[in-house]
DRENPA-3360 file (N, C-alpha, C; in nm, 2 decimals, always signed):
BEGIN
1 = XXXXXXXX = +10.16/+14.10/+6.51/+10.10/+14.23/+6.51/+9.97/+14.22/+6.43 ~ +9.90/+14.31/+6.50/+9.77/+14.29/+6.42/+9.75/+14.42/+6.36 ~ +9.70/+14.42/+6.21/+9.66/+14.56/+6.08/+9.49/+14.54/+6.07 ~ +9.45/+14.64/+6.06/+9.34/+14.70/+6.04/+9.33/+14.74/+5.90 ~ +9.23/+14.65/+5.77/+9.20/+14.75/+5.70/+9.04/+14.81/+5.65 ~ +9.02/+14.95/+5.62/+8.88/+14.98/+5.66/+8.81/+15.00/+5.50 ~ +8.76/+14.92/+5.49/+8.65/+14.88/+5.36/+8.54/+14.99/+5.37 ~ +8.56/+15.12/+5.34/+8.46/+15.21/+5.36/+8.39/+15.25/+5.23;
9 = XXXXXXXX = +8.25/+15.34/+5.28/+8.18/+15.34/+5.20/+8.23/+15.47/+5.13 ~ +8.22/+15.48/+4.92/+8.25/+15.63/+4.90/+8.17/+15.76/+4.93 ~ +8.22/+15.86/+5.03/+8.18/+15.95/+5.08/+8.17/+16.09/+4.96 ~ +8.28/+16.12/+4.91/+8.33/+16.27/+4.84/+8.33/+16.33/+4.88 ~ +8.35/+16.37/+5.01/+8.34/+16.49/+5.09/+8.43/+16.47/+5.23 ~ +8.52/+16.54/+5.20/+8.63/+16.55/+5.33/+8.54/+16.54/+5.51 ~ +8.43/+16.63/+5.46/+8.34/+16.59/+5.65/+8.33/+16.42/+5.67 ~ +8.24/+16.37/+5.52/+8.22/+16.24/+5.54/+8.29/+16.11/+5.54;
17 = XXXXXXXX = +8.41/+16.23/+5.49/+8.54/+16.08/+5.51/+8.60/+16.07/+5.63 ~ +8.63/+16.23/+5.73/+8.67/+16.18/+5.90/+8.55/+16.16/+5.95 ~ +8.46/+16.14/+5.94/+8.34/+16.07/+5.99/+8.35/+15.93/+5.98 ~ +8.39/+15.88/+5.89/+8.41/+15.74/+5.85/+8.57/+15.69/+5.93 ~ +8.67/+15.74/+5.87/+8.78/+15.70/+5.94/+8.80/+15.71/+6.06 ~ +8.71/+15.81/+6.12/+8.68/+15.84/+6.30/+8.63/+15.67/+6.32 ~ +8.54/+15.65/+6.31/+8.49/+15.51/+6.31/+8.57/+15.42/+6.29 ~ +8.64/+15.40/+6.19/+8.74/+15.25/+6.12/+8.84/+15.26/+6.28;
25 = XXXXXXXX = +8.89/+15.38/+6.30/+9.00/+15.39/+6.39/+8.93/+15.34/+6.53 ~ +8.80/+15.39/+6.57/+8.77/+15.36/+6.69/+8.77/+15.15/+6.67 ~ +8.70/+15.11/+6.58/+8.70/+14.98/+6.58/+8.83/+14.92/+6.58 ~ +8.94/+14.94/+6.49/+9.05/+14.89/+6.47/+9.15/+14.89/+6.65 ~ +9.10/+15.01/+6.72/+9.14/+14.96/+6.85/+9.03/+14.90/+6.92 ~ +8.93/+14.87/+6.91/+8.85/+14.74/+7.01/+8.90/+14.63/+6.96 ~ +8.98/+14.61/+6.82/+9.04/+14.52/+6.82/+9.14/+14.46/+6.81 ~ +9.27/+14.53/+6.89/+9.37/+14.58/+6.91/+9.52/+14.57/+6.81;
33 = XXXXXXXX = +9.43/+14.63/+6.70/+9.50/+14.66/+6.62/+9.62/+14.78/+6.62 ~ +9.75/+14.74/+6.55/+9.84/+14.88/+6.56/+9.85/+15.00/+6.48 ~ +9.78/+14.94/+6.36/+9.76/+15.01/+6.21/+9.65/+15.01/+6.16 ~ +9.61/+15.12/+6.09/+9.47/+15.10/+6.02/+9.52/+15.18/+5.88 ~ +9.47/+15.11/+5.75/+9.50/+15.17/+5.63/+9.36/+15.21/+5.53 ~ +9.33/+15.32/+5.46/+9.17/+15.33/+5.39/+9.25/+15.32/+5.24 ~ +9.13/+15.32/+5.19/+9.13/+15.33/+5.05/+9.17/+15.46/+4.97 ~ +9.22/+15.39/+4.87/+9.32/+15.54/+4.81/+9.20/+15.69/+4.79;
41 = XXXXXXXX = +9.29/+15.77/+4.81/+9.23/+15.90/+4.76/+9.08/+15.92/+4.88 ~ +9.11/+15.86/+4.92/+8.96/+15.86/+5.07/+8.93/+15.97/+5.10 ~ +8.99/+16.10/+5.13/+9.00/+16.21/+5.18/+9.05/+16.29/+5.05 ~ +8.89/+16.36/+4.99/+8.76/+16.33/+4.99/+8.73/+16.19/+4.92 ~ +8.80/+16.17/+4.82/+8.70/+16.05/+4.70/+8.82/+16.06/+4.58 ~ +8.86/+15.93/+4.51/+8.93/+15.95/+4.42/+8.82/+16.02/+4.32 ~ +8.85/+16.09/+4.22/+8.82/+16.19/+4.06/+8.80/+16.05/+3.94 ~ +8.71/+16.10/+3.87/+8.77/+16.07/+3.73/+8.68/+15.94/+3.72;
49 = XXXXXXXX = +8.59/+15.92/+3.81/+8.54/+15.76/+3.80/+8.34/+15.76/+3.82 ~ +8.31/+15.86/+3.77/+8.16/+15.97/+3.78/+8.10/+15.97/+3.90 ~ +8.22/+15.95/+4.00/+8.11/+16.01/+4.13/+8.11/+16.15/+4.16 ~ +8.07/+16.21/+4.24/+8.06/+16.34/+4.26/+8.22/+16.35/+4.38 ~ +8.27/+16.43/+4.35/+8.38/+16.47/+4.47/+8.39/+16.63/+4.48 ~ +8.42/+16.68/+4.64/+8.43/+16.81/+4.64/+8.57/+16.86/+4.58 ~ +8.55/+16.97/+4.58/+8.73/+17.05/+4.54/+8.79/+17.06/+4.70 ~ +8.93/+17.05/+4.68/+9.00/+17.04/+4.82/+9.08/+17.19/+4.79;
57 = XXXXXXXX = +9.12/+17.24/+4.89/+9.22/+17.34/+4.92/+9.29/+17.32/+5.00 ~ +9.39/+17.38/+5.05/+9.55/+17.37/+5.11/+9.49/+17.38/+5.25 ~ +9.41/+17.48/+5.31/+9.35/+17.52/+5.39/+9.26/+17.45/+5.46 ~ +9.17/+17.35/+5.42/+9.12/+17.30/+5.50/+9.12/+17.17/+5.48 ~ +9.27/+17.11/+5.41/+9.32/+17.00/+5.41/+9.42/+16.94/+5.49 ~ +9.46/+17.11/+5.52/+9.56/+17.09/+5.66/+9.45/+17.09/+5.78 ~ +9.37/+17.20/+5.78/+9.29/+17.12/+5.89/+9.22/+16.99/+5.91 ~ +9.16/+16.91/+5.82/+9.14/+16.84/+5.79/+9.23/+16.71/+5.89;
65 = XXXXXXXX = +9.35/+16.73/+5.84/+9.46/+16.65/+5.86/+9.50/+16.64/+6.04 ~ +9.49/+16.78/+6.11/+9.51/+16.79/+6.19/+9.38/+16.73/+6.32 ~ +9.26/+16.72/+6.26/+9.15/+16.62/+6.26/+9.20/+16.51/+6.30 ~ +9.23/+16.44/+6.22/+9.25/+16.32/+6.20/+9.36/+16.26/+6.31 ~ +9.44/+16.35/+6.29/+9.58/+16.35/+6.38/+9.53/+16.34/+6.52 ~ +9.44/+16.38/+6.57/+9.41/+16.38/+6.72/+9.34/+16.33/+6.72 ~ +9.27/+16.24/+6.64/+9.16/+16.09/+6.63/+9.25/+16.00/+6.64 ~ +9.34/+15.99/+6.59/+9.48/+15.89/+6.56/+9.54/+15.86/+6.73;
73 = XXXXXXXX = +9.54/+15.97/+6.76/+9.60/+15.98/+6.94/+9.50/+15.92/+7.03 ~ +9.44/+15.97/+7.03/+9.30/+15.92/+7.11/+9.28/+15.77/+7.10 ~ +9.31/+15.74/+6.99/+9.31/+15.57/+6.97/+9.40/+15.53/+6.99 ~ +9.50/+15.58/+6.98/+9.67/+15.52/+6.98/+9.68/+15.42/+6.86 ~ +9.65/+15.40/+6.75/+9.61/+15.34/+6.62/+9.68/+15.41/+6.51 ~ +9.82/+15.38/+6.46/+9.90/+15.43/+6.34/+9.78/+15.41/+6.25 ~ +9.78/+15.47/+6.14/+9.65/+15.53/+5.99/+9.78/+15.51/+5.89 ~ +9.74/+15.49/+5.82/+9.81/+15.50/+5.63/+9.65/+15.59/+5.58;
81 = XXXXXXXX = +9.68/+15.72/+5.57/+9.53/+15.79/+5.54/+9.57/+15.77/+5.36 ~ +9.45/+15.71/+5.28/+9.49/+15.76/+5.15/+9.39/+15.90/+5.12 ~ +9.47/+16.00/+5.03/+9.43/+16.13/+5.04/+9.45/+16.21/+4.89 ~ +9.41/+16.29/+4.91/+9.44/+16.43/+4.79/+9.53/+16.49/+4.82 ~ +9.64/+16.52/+4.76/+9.77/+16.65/+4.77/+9.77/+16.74/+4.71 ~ +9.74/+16.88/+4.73/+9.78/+16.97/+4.60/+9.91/+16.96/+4.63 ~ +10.03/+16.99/+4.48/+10.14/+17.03/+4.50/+10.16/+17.12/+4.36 ~ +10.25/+17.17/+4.35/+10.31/+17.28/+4.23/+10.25/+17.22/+4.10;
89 = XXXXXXXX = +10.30/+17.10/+4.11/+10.25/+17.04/+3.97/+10.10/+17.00/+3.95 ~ +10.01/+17.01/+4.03/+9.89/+16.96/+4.00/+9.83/+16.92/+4.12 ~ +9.73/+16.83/+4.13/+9.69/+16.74/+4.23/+9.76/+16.64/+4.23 ~ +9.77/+16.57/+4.35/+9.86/+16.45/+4.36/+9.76/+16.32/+4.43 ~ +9.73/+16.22/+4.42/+9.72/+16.14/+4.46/+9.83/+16.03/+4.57 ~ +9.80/+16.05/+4.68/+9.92/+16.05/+4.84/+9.83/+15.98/+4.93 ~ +9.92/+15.92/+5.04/+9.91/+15.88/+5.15/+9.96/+15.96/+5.25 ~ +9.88/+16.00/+5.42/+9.94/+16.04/+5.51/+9.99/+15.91/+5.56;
97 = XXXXXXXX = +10.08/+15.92/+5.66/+10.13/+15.82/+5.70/+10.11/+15.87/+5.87 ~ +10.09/+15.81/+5.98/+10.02/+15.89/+6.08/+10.15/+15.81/+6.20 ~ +10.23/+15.85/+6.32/+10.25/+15.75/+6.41/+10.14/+15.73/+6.53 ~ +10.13/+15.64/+6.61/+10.04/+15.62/+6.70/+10.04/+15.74/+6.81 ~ +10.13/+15.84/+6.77/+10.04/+15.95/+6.88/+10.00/+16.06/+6.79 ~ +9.96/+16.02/+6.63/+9.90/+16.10/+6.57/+10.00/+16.18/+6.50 ~ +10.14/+16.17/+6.51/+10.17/+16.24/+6.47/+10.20/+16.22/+6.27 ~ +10.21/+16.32/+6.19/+10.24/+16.26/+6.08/+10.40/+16.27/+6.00;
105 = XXXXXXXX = +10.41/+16.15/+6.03/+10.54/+16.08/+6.02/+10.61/+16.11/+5.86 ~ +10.53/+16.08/+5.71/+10.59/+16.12/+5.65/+10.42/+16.11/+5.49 ~ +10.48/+16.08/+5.40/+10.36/+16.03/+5.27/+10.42/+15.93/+5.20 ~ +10.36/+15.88/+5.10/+10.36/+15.87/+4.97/+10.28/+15.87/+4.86 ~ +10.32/+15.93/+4.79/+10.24/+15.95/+4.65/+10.25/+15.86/+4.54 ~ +10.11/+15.88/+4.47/+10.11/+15.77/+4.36/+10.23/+15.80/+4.26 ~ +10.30/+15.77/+4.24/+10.42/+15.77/+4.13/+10.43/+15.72/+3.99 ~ +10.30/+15.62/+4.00/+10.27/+15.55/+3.86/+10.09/+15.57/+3.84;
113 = XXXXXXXX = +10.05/+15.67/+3.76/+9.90/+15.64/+3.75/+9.90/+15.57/+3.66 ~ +9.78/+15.56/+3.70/+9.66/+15.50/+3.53/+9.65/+15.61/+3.45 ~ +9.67/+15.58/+3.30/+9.67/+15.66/+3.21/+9.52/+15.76/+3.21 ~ +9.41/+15.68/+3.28/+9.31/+15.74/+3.26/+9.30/+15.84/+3.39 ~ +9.40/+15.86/+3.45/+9.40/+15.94/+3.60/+9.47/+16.06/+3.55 ~ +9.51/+16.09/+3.41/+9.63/+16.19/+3.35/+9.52/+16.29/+3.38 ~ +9.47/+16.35/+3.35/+9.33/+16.43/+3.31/+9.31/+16.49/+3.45 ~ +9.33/+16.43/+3.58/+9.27/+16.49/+3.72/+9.42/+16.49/+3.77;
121 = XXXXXXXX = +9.50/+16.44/+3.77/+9.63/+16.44/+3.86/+9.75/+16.40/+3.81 ~ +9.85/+16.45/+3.87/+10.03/+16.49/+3.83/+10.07/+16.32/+3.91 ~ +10.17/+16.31/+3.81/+10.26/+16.17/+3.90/+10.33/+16.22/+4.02 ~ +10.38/+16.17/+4.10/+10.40/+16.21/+4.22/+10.59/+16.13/+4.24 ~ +10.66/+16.20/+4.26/+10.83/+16.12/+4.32/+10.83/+16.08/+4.44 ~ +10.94/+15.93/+4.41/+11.06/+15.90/+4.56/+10.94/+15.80/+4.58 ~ +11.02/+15.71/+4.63/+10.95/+15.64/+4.74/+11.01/+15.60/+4.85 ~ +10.89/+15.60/+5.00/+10.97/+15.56/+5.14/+10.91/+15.40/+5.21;
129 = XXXXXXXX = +10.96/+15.37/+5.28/+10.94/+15.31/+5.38/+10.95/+15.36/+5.58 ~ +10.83/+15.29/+5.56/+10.76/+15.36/+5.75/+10.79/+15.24/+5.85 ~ +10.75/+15.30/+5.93/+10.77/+15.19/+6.08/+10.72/+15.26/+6.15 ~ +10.66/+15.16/+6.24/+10.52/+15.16/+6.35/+10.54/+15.00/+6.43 ~ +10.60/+15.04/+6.54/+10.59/+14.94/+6.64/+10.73/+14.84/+6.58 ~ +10.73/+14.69/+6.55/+10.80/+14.64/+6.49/+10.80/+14.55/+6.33 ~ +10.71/+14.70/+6.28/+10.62/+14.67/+6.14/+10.69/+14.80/+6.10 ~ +10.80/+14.73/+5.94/+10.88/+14.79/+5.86/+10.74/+14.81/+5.75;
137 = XXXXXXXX = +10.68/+14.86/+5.68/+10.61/+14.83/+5.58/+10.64/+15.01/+5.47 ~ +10.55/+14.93/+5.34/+10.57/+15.02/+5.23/+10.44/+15.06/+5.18 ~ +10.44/+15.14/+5.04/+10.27/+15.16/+5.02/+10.29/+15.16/+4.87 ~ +10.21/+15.10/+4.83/+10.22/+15.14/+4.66/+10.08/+15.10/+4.63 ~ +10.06/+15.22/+4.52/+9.85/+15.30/+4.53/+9.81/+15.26/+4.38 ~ +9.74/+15.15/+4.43/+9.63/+15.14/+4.31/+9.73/+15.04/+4.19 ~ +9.69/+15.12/+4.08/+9.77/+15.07/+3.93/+9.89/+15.08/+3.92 ~ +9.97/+15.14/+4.05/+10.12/+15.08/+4.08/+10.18/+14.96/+4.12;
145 = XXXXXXXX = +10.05/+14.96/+4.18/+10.11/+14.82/+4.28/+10.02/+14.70/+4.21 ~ +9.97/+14.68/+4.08/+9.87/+14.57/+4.01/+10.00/+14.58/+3.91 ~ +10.05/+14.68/+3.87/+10.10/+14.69/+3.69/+10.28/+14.71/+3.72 ~ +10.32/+14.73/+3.84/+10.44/+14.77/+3.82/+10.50/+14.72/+3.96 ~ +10.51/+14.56/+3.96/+10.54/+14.49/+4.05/+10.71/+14.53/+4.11 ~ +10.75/+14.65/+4.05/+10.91/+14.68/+4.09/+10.87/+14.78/+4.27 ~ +10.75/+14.85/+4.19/+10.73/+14.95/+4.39/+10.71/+14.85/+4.47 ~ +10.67/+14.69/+4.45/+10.65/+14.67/+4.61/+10.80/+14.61/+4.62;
153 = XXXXXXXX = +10.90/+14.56/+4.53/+11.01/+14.51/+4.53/+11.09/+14.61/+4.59 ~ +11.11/+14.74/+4.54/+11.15/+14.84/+4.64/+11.14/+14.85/+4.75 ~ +11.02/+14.79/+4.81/+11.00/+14.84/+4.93/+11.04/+14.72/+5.03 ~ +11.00/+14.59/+5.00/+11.07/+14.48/+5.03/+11.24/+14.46/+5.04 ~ +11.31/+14.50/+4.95/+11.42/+14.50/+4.92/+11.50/+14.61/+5.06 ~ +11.45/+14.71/+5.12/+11.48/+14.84/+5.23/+11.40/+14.80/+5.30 ~ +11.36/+14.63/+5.38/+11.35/+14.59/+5.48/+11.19/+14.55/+5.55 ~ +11.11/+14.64/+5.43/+10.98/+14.60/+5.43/+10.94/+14.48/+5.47;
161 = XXXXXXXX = +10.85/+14.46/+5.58/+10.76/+14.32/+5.59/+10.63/+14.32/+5.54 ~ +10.57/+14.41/+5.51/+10.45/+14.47/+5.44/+10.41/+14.53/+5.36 ~ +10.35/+14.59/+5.26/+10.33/+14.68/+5.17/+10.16/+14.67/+5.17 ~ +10.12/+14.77/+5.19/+9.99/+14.84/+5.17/+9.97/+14.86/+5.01 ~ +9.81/+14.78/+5.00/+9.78/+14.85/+4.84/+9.65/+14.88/+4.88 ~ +9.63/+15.05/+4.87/+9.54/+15.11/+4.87/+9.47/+15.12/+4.74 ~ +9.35/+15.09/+4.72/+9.28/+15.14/+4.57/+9.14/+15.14/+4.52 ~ +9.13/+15.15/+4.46/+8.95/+15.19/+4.40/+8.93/+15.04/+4.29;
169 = XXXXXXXX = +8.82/+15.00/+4.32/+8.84/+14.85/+4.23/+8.75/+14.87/+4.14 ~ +8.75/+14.85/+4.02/+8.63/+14.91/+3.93/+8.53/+14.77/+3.94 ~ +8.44/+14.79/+3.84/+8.31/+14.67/+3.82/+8.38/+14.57/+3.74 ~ +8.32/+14.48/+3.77/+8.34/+14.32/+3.73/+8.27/+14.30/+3.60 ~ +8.33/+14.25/+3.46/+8.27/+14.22/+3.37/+8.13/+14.20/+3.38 ~ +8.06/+14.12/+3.45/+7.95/+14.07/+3.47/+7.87/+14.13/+3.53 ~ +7.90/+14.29/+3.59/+7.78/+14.35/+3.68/+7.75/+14.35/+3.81 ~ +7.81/+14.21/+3.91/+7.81/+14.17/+4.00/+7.91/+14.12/+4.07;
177 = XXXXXXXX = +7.90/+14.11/+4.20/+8.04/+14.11/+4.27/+8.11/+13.95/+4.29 ~ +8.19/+13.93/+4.25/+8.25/+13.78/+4.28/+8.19/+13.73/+4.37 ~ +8.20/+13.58/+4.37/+8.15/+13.49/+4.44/+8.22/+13.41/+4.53 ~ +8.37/+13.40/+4.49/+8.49/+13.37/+4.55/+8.59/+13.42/+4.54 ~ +8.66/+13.39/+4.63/+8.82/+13.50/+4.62/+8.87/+13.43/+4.49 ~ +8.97/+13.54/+4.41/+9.03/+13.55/+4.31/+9.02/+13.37/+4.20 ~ +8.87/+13.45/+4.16/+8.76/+13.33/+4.08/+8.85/+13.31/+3.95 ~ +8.88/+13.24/+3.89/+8.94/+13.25/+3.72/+8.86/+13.35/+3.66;
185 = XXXXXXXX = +8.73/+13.39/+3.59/+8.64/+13.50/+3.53/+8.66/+13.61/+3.57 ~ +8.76/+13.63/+3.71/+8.74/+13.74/+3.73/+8.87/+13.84/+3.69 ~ +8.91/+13.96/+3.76/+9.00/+13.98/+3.60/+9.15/+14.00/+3.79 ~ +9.26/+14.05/+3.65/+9.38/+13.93/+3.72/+9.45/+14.06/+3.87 ~ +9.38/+14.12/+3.93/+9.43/+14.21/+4.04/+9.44/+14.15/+4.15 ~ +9.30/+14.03/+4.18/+9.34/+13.96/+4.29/+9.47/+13.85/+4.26 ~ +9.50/+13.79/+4.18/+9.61/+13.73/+4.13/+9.71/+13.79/+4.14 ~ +9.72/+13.93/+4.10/+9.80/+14.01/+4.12/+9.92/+14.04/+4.22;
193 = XXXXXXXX = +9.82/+14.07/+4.34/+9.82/+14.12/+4.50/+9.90/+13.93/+4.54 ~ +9.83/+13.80/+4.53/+9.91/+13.67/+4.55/+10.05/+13.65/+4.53 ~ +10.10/+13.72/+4.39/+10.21/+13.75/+4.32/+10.30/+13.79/+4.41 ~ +10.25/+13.94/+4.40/+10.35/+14.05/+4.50/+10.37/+14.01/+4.60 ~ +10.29/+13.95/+4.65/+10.35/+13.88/+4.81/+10.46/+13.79/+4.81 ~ +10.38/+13.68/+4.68/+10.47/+13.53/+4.68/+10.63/+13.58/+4.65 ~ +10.62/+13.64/+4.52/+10.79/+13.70/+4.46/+10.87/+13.76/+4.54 ~ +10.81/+13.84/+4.64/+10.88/+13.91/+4.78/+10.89/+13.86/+4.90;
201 = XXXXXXXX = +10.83/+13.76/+4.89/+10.84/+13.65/+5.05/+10.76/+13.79/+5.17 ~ +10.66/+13.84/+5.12/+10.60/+13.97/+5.23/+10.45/+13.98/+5.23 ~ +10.44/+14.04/+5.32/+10.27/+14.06/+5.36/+10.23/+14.15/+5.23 ~ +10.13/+14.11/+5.17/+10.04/+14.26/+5.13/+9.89/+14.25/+5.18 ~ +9.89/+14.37/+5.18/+9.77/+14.39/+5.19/+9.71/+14.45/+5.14 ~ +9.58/+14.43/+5.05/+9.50/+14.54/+4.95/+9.38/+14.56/+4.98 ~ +9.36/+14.72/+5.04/+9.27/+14.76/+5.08/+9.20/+14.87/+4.95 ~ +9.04/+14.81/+4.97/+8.93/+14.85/+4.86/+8.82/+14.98/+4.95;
209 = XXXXXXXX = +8.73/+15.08/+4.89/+8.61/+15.09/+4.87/+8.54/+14.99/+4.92 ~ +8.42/+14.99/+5.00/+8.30/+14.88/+5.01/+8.19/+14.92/+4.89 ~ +8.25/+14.89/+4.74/+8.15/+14.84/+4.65/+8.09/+14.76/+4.60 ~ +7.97/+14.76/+4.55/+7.85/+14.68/+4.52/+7.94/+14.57/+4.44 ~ +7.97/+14.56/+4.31/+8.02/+14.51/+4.21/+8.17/+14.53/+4.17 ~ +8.26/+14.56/+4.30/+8.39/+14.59/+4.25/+8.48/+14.42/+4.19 ~ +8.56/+14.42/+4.15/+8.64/+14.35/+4.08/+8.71/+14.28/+4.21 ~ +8.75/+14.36/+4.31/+8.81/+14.37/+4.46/+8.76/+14.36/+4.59;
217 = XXXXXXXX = +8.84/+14.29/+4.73/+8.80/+14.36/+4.82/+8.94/+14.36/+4.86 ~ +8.92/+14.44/+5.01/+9.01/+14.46/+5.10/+9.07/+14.33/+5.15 ~ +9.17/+14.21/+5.15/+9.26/+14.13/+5.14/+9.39/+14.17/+5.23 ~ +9.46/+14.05/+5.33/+9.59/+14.00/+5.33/+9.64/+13.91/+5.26 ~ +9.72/+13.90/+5.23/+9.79/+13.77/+5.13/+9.92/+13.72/+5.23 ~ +9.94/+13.59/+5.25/+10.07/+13.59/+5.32/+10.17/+13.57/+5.25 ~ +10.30/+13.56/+5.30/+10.41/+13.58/+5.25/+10.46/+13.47/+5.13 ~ +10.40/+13.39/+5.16/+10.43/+13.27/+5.05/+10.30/+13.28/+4.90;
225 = XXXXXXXX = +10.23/+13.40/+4.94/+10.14/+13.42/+4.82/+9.98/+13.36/+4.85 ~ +9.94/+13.27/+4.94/+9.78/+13.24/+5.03/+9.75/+13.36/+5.04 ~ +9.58/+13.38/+5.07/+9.51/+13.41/+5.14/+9.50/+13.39/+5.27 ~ +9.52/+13.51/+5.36/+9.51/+13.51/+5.51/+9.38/+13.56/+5.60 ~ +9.34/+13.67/+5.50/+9.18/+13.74/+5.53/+9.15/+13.76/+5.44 ~ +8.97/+13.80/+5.40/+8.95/+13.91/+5.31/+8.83/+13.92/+5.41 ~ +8.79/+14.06/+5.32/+8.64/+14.11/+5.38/+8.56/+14.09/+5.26 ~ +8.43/+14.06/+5.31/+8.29/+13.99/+5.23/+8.29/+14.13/+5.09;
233 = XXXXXXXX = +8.27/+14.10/+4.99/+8.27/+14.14/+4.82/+8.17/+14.28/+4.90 ~ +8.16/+14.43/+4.90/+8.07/+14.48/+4.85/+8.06/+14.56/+5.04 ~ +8.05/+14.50/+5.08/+8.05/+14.49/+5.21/+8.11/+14.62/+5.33 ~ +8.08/+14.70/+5.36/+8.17/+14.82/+5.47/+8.19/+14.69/+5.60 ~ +8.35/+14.77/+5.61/+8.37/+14.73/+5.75/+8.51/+14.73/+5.78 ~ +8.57/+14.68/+5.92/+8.70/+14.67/+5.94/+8.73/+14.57/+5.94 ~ +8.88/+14.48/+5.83/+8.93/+14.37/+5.83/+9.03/+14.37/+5.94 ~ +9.05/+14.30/+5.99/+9.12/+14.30/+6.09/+9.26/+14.19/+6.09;
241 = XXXXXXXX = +9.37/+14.15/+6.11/+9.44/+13.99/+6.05/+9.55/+14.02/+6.20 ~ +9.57/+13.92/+6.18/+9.75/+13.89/+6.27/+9.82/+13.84/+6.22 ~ +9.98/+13.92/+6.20/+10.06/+13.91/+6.13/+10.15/+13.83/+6.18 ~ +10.25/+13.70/+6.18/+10.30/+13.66/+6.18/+10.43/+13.75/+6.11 ~ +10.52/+13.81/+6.16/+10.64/+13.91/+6.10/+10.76/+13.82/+6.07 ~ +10.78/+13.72/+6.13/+10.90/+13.60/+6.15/+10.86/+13.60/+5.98 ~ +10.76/+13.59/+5.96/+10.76/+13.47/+5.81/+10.79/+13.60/+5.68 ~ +10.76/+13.73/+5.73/+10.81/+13.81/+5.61/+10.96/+13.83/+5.60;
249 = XXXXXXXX = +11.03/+13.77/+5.54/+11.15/+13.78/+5.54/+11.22/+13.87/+5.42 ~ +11.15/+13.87/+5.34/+11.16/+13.95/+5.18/+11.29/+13.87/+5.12 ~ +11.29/+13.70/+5.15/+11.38/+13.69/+5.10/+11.39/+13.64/+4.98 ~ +11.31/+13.64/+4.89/+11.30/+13.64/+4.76/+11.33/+13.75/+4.69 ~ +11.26/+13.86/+4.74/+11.32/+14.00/+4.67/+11.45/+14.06/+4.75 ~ +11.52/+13.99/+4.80/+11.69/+13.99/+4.87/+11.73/+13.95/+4.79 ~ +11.71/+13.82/+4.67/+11.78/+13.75/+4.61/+11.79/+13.76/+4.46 ~ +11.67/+13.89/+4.47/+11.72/+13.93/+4.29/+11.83/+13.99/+4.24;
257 = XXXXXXXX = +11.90/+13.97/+4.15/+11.98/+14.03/+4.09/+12.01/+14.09/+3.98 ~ +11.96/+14.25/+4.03/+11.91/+14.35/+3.91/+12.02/+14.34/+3.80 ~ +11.99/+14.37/+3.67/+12.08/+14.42/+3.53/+12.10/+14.51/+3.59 ~ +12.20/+14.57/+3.50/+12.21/+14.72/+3.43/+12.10/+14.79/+3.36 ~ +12.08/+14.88/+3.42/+11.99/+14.98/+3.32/+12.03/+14.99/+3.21 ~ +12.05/+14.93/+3.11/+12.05/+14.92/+2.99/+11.98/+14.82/+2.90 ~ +11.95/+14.85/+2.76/+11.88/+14.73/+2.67/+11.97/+14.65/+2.56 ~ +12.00/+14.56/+2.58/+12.13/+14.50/+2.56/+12.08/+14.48/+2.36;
265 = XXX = +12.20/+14.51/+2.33/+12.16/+14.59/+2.14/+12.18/+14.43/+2.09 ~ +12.10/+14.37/+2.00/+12.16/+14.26/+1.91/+12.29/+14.26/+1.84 ~ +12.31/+14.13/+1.84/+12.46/+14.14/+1.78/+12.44/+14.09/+1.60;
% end
C-alpha cells in the first residue's frame, strides 16, 4: 500500500488550508496513493506558537469539512485531516479521519497535550483505530506520540499496522534545519518516532509543517525501527512510501505483558 504524507506550508486560515490539502490530495493520487495524512491542527493552524491563526466556529467548520469531503471523493484518496474541534469543554485539538468516498468515518483527539498547549485547548478522550483498504492504522498527535509511547502501543496492540504522528516541530537549537536524518545534536523526536516503530514491530509515520528550521520532518520509519522515507528538512511537498503490511506485525507490542494498575508499596 502506498501513504501519502503532505509537508505543508503554515497557512492560519481555514480558505488556505483546503487550498493546500486540495493540492496534497490531487498529488497523493498522481501517485497512487490510498491515504494522505497533514499536519496537526492544519485546519486552520495549531495556537500558542506566535503565528497568526483565525478563530474557527461550528458553522463554518462543518462546512469547511464538507469541502474537503468532496475533494476526498473526487480523488478517491482516504485524508487523516489534522484540525480544530470546538467541544463543551474547550477547543480540542482532533483529527478527521475521511473514507475514500469522502465520507467521514470517525476522529481522534489529542488526549495528551503539551503542558504549554493548556492555555488554547482541553484534553480530548478514547482512542480509535481506522481502516482504509487493507491498512488497520492509528493516530497519536504531536507530544503524545514523542512523550507517551503507551498511545501508539494501544493502537498496535487492536491490530494497528500503522500509526500516524501528526505535529508541529519546533526550531532546532542551532537556528537551522538539520543536515541529516535524526543527527546526535539534534534533539531526541526523531529517535523517538525509530522507537515507536521498533518496540511495536509497526509502521509510523510522522508527518510535519514544511519549516525553515524545524527539529522535524515528515518521515516513515519501518517496522523494525529504519528509515524508509523522509522529505528534504524545510521543504513543502508530498512524501509518498510503499508499505510492505506483511512486515507490520505489532508483534512486539502483542508480547507485552502489562502490570496491574498499581504501585507496588515497599516492604
Amino acid at each position: 500500500m502506498k501513504i501519502a504524507l503532505a509537508t505543508l506550508p503554515f497557512e492560519g486560515s481555514i480558505d488556505g488550508a483546503i487550498m493546500q490539502v486540495g493540492d496534497a490530495l490531487r498529488t497523493a493520487e498522481e501517485h497512487g496513493a490510498s491515504i494522505l495524512c497533514t499536519p496537526e491542527a492544519y485546519l486552520p493552524g495549531l495556537r500558542g506558537i506566535g503565528r497568526a491563526v483565525e478563530a474557527v466556529d461550528s458553522g463554518r467548520l462543518g462546512h469547511a469539512l464538507e469541502t474537503i469531503g468532496r475533494m476526498v471523493a473526487d480523488r478517491s484518496v482516504a485524508l487523516v485531516l489534522g484540525m480544530e474541534r470546538p467541544a463543551a469543554d474547550g477547543l480540542l485539538i482532533s483529527t478527521a479521519v475521511y473514507d475514500r468516498n469522502g465520507r467521514l468515518v470517525g476522529r481522534q483527539d489529542k488526549v495528551q497535550l503539551d503542558p504549554s498547549e493548556s492555555g488554547f485547548y482541553a484534553p480530548g478522550q478514547g482512542r480509535s483505530v481506522f481502516e482504509v483498504d487493507e491498512l488497520t492504522f492509528g493516530v497519536a498527535i504531536c507530544h503524545e506520540g514523542w512523550r507517551y509511547p503507551e498511545t501508539v502501543r494501544w493502537a498496535a496492540r487492536r491490530g494497528a499496522q500503522l500509526v500516524f504522528l501528526p505535529h508541529y516541530g519546533m526550531p532546532t537549537d542551532w537556528g537551522a534545519a538539520p543536515t541529516r536524518w535524526a543527527e546526535s545534536r539534534n534533539s531526541f523526536h526523531e529517535k523517538a518516532a525509530m522507537c515507536r516503530a521498533a518496540e511495536n514491530t509497526v509502521y509510523v509515520a510522522a508527518v510535519n509543517y514544511a519549516l525553515p528550521a524545524s527539529q522535524t520532518t515528515s518521515a516513515v520509519i519501518n517496522p523494525d525501527g529504519t528509515l524508509l522515507a523522509h522529505q528534504p528538512y524545510g521543504e513543502a511537498g508530498v512524501l509518498v512510501a510503499n508499505l510492505d503490511l506483511t512486515a507490520a506485525t505489532g508483534g512486539l507490542a502483542l508480547r507485552y505483558r502489562p502490570e496491574p494498575d498499581a504501585i507496588a508499596k515497599p516492604e
